[in-house]
VOGU-3710 file (C-alpha; in Angstrom, 3 decimals, decimal comma):
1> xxxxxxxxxx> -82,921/40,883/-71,311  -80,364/40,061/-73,829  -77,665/41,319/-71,992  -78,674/39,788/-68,656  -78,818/36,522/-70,576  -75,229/36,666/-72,218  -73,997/37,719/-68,789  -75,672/34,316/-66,942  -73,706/32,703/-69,860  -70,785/33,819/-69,118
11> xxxxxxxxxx> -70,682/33,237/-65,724  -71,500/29,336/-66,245  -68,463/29,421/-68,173  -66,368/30,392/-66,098  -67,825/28,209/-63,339  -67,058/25,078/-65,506  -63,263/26,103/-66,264  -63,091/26,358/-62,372  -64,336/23,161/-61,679  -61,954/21,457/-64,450
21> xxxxxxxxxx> -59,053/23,412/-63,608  -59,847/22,245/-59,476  -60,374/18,726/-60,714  -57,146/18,656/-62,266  -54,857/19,618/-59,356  -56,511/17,025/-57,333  -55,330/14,252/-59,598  -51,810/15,492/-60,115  -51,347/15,790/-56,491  -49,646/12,618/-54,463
31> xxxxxxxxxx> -51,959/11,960/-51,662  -49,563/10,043/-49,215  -52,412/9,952/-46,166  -53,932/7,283/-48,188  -51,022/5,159/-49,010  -50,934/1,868/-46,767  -48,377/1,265/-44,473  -47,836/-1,890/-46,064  -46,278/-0,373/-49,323  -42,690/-0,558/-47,671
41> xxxxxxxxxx> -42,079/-3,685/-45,947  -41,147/-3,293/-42,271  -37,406/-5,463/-42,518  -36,453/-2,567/-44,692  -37,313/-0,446/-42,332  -35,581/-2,075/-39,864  -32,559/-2,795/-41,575  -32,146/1,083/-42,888  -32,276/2,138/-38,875  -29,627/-0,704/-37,723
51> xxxxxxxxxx> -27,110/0,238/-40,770  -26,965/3,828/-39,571  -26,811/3,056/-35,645  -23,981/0,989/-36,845  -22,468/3,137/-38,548  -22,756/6,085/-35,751  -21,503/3,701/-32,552  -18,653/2,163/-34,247  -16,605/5,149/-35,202  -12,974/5,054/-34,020
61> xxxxxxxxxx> -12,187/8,309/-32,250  -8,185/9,192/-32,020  -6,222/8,836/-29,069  -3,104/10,362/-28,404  -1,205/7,429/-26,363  0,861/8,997/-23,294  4,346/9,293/-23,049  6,168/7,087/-21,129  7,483/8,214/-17,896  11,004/6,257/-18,494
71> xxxxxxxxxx> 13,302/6,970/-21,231  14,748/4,474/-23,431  17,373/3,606/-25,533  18,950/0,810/-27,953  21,861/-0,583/-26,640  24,977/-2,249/-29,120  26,769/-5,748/-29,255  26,930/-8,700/-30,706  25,781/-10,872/-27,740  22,574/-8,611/-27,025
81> xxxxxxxxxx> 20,523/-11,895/-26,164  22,222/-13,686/-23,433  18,862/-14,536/-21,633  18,955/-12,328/-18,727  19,085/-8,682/-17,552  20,829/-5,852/-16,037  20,085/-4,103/-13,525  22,666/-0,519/-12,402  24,304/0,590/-10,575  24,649/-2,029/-7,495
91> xxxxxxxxxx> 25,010/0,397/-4,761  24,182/4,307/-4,663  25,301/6,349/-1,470  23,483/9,470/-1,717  22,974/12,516/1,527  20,134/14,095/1,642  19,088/16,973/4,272  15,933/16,955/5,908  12,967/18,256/3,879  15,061/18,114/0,760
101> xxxxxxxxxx> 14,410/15,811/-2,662  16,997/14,299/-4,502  16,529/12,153/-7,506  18,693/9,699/-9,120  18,864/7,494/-12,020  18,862/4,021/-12,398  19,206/1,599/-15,326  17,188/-2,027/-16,358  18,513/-3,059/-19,642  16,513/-6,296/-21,397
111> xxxxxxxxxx> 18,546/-9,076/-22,417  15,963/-11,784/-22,423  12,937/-11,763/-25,233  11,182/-9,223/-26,961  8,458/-7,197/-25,731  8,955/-7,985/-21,410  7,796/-6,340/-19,384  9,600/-5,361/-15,670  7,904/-4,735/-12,206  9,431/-1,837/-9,544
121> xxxxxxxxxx> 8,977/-2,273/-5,995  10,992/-0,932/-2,730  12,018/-2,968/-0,114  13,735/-2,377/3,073  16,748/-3,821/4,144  19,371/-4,778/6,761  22,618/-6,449/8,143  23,564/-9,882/9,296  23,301/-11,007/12,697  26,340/-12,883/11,938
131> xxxxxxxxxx> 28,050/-11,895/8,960  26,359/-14,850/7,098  25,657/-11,754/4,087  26,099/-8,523/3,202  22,234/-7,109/3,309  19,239/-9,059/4,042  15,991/-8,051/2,698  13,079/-7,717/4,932  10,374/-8,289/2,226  7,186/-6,506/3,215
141> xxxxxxxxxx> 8,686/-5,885/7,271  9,937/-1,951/8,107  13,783/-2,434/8,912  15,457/-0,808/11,740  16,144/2,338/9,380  13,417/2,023/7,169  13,629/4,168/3,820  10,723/2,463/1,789  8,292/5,377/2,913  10,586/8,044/1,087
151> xxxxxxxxxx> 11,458/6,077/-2,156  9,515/7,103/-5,236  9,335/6,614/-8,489  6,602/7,709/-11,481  5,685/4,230/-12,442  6,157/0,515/-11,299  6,010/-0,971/-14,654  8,594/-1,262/-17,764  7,701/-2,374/-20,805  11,076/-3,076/-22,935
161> xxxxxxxxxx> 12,133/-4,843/-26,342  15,164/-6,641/-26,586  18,681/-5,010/-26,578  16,726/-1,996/-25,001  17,674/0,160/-21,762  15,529/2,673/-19,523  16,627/5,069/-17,593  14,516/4,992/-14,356  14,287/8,175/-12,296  14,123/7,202/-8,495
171> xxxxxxxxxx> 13,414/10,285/-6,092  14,238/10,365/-2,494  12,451/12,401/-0,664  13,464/13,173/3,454  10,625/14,654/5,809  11,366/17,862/7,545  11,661/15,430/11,070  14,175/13,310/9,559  16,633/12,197/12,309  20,553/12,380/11,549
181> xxxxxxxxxx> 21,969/8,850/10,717  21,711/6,253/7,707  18,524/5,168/6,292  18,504/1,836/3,681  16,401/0,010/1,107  16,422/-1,538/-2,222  14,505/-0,222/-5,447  14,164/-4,283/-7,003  13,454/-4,805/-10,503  11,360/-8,025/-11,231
191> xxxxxxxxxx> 10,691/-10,349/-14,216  9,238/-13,651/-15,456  11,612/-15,815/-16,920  11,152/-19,844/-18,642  13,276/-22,508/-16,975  15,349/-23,178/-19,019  15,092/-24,601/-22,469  12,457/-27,687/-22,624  10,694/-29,226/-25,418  7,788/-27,560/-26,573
201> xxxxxxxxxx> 5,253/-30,169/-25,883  6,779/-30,009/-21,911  5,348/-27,205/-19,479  7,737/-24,846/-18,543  7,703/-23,902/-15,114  8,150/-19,886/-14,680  10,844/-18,378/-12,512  10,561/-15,242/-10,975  13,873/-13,132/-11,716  14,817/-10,197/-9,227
211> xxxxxxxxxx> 17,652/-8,010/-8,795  18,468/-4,623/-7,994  19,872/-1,396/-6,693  20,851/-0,597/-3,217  19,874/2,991/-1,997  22,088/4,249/1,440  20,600/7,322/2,278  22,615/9,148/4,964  21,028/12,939/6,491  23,329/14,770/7,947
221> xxxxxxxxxx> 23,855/15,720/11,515  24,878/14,032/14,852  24,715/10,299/14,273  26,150/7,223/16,292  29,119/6,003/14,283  31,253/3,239/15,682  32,700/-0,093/14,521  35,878/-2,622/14,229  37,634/-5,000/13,205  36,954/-8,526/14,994
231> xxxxxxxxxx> 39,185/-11,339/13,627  41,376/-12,051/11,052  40,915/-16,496/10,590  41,380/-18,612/7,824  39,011/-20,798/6,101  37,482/-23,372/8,948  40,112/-21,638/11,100  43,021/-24,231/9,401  46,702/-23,745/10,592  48,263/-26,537/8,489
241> xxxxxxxxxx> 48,171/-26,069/4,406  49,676/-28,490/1,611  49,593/-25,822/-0,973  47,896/-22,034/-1,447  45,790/-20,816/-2,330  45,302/-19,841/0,949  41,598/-18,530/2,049  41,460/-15,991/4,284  38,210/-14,278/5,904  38,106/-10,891/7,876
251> xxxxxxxxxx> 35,145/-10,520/10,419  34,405/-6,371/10,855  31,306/-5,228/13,211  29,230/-2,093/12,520  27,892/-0,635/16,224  26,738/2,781/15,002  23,920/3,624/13,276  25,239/4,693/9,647  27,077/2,247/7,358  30,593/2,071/7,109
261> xxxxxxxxxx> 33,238/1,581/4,436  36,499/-0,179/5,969  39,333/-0,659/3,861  42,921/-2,103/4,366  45,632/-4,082/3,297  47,268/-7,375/4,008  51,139/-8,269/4,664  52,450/-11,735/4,423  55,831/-12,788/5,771  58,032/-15,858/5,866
271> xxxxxxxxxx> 59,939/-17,467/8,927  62,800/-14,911/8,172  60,702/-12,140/8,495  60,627/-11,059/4,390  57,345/-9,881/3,221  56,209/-12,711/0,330  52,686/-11,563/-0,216  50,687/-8,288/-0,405  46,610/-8,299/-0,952  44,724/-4,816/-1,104
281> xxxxxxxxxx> 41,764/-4,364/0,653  39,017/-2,438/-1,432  36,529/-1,095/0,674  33,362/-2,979/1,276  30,383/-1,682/3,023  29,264/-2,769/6,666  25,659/-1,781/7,959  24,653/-0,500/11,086  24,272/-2,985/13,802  25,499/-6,182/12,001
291> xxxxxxxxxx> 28,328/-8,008/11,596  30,179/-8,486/8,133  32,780/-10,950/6,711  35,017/-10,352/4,022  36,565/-13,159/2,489  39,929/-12,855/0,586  42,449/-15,214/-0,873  46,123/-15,405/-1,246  46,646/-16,957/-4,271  50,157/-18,572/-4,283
301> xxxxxxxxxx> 50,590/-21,911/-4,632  54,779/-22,571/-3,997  54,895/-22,301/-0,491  56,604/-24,271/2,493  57,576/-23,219/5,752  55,605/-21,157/8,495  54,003/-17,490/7,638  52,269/-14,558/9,518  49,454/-12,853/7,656  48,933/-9,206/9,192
311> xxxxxxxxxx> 45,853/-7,400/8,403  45,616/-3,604/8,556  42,324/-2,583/8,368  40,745/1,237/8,392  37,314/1,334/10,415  36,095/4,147/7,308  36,142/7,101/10,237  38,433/9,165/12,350  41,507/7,211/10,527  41,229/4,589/13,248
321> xxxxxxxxxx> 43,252/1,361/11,634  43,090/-2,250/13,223  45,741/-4,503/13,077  45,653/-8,218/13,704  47,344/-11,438/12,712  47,296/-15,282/12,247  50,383/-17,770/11,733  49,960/-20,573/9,527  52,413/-23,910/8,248  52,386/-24,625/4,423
331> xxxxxxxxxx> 53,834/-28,277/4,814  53,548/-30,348/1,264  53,259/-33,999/2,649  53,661/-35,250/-0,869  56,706/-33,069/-2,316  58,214/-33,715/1,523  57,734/-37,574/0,512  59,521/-36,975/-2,525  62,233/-35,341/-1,307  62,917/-37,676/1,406
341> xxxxxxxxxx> 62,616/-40,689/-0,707  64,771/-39,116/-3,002  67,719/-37,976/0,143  67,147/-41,950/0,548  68,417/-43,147/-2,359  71,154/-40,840/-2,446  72,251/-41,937/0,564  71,617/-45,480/0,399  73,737/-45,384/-3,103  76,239/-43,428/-1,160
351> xxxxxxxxxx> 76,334/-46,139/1,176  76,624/-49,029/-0,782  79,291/-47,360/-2,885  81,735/-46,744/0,144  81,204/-50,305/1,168  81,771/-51,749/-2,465  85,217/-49,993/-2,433  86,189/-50,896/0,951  85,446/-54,182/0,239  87,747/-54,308/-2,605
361> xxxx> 90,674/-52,836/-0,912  90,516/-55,458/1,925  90,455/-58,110/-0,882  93,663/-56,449/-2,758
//
């Protein structure tokens, strides 16, 4: 009994330290199920969340800007801003076979501001009816030998700082049905420029600025070519001159289909035949179909007495040379005037002098 009593003992014991030790951990324990929502306030809440959305959208991811598809370079002088810009070469003549590429350079160089920027476009172009100009461009029409449809080029917009050049690669590219003969256009270069320099508080009316390079395209082959001189006439056809200059203008028709580049010279004689006056005749380009005048001038201003100008002018093919002339009179009324008054009084002094000494030999 005594041992069945110490036993019961014990086991109420160790009952009771189980029940403290049980009692304990539940108090130590956090029991967050039972803490109100209302311990944190909910524009903390809300405020946490937006600061790390923020934080997320709003980071700046690099970007490798491309390259551009124009080269550039600085270009030197003292005069670098002269308010305009430069557009080269004028003219390029380039052959190109059927199905074949070829691409070419051109230049814009900025002489205007800083930081303009320069518009490409292609238009086609042609001669004059009447040899009013040299090309005349047809805006948005196809000319007669249209080559905006093979013109190309990687970009239609320059950006440039001042005193800075690009190098513009232009590529011509012929279709494989490409008929033989000469095929022309214009690769223009366009800006906006100020009118001029107004006060600031005046509006400035903007000018739109355009110039650029003339592409004749010839592919090979059997093509029309014909052409030739037409007149040789001075300025408003004028046969009677006080002084030179003397203006001069030479009228040339293209009747084939490729342009062509006539050249010459012109001879100037006097009444006695001796050559006074020589003028070289660079060549100058004609286009298909049109006419073409080329104005010249003899610059000489001492000149009296009647004189043949002789033109000799090479049609650019088969070393066929024209040759036509015009006479003109150089008569200066007012050094004619002078000379005759002058004859005059010599003569009238002449005159009265023989009388005079007559006179007084009678009277002896």
């Amino acid at each position: 009994m005594v041992c069945n009593i110490r036993s019961e003992r014990q086991l109420s014991l160790v009952g009771s330290l189980i029940l403290i030790l049980t009692a304990v951990t539940l108090t130590s324990v956090p029991l967050y199920a039972q803490t109100p929502a209302t311990d944190v306030p909910a524009d903390a809440i809300a405020e946490v969340v937006a600061t790390t959305t923020e934080q997320t959208v709003t980071t700046p991811i690099p970007v490798t800007p491309a390259a551009p598809w124009y080269t550039t370079e600085m270009i030197s002088g003292n005069n670098i801003a002269s308010g305009d810009f430069v557009v080269g070469p004028g003219r390029l003549e380039v052959s190109v076979k059927p199905g074949e590429s070829v691409t070419r350079m051109m230049t814009v160089t900025n002489r205007i501001s800083a930081n303009r920027t320069f518009e490409l476009m292609v238009e086609d172009m042609s001669g004059s009816a009447d040899g009013s100009g040299a090309v005349v461009l047809l805006g948005d029409q196809a000319g007669p030998y249209t080559l905006r449809d093979y013109i190309t080029f990687p970009g239609k917009v320059v950006q440039l700082d001042l005193g800075e050049r690009a190098q513009i690669p232009v590529t011509i590219s012929m279709s494989l049905n490409a008929e033989p003969g000469g095929y022309y256009g214009a690769v223009l270069v366009s800006t906006v420029q100020d009118e001029g320099s107004i006060e600031v508080s005046t509006a400035r009316s903007p000018i739109v600025a355009r110039i650029g390079t003339l592409f004749f395209i010839t592919v090979p082959g059997e093509a029309e070519t014909g052409g030739a001189l037409q007149s040789l006439t001075t300025k408003n056809n004028q046969w009677w001159w006080q002084a030179g200059p003397i203006d001069l203008g030479l009228l040339f028709e293209n009747t084939g289909s490729v342009h062509l580049n006539p050249y010459g010279e012109i001879q100037v004689t006097n009444m006695f035949g001796e050559e006074v006056g020589f003028i070289e005749l660079e060549p100058w380009f004609v286009l298909p179909k049109s006419l073409r005048l080329r104005e010249v001038s003899w610059d000489r201003e001492l000149l009296i007495g009647r004189y043949v100008i002789t033109a000799k002018v090479n049609r650019g093919y088969d070393n066929v040379v024209d040759e036509t002339s015009v006479a003109i009179w150089v008569l200066p009324w007012k050094v004619l005037i002078s000379v005759f008054l002058v004859v005059f009084v010599i003569f009238f002094l002449v005159r009265l002098f023989i009388r005079t000494f007559e006179f007084k030999r009678k009277g002896t």
